[in-house]
N, C-alpha and C positions, 0 to 999 in steps of 0.2 A: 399604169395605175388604174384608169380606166377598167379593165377586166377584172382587175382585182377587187374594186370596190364595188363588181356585176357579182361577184363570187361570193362577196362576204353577206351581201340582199339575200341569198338563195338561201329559203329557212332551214334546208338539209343540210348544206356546206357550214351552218350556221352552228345548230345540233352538234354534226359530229366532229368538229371542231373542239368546242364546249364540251361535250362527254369524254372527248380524248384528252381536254387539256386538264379536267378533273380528276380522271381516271389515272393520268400521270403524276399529280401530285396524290390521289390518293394511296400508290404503290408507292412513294417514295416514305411518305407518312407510316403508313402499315409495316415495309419491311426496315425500316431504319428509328422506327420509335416507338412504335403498338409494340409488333414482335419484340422487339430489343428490350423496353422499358415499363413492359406490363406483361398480366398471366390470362387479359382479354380473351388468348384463343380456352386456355386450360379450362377456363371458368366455363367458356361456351361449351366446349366438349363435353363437361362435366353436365350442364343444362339440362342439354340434347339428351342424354345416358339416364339422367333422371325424371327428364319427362315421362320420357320412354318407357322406363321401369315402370311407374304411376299407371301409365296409359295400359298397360299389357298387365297390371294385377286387377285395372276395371273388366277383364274378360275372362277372368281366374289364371295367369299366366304368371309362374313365378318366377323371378330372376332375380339376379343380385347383382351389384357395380364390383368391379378390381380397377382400382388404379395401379396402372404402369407406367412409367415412367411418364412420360410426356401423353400417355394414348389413356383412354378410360373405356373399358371394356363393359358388354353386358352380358349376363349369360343367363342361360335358362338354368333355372335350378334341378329339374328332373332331366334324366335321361342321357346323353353324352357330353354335359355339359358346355353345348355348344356357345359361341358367342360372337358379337361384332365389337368393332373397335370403332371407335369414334375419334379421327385426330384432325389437324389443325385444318386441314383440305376439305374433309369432310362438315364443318359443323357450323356453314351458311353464312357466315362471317363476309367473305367473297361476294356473296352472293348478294348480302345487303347493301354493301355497297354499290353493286353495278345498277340493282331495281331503284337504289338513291341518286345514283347521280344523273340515269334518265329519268326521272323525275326531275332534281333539279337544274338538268338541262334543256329540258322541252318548255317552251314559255308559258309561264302559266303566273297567276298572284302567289306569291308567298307563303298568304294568308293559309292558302287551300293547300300548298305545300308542308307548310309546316304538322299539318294534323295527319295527312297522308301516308308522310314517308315514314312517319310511326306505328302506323296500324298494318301497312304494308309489311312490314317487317316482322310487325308480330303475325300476319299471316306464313310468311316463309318461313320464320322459327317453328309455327306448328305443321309447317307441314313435312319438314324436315325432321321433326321430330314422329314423325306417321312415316316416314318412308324409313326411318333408324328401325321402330319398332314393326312394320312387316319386313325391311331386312330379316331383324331379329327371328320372325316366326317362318322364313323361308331358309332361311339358317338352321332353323331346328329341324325343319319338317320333310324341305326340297331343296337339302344343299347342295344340288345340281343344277338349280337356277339362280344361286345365288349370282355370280358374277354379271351375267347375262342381263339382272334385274337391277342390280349397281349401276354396270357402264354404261345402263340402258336404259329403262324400262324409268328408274327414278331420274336421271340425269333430264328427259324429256318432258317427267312429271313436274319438278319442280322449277325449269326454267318455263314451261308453259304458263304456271303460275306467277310469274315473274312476267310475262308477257300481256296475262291476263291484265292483270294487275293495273301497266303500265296504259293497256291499252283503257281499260276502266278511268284511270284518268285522266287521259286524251280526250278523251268522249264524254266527260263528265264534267273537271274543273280547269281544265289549261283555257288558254286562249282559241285555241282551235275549237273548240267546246262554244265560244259563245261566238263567234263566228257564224257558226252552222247550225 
């Protein structure tokens, strides 16, 4: 008992303990009650596709939304009517949650949590919403990099931002913060 109670002191073992035991009730919640008993993801997908629209008519860029089934598409209006789909994987939902629950895993006040994990989010939704819409314009332009810039190029962008983020409130309001 002894070593285990040396294990449970170690603020790492501590962490990802906490983020893992979150993170499993979060998956249990998400795929057995969100998914099942709300249209959460439809609405997001939908968000993202209309940001998106907004953002790419401030540069004269014109597009229009198609709803398909479950996916919400964008397209360019000129030219070969190219487009991206926007679905449930895609539309940062996931992603909000993992930047929230290292937040509310890493020890810090509440106080400072609760204002955080809101703006934080709305940081990943726009920027999510900025990697939809240069999808969008390398779809039209250089649909030869699209894939490359999907599995890649944004996947790195927007977890980096997630990283940023996190680290920004390490270094700013957690306890490790007034420590140092």
């Amino acid at each position: 008992m002894n070593s285990l109670g040396t294990l449970f002191k170690n603020p790492i073992f501590r962490f990802l303990t906490l983020a893992g035991g979150i993170y499993f009730i979060w998956l249990f919640v998400y795929y057995f009650l969100i998914k099942v008993y709300t249209d959460w993801d439809y609405w997001l997908d939908y968000n993202i596709v209309h940001l998106s629209h907004y953002f790419l008519q401030i540069f004269g860029i014109d597009t229009f939304i198609n709803l398909d089934g479950s996916m919400v598409m964008l397209f360019v209006t000129e030219g070969d009517f190219r487009s991206v789909t926007v679905g449930d994987e895609c539309n940062g939902f996931k992603l909000f949650s993992i930047f929230s629950i290292f937040v509310i895993a890493f020890p810090g006040p509440w106080k400072k949590k609760l204002w955080f994990i809101p703006l934080g989010i709305i940081f990943i939704h726009l920027a999510n919403v900025m990697r939809v819409s240069a999808l969008m314009l390398i779809q039209e332009y250089h649909p030869e990099y699209l894939d490359f810039n999907h599995l890649y190029t944004f996947t790195i962008f927007v977890y980096g931002i997630i990283l940023l983020l996190w680290y920004w409130y390490i270094k700013r309001f957690s306890d490790y913060a007034k420590k140092n």
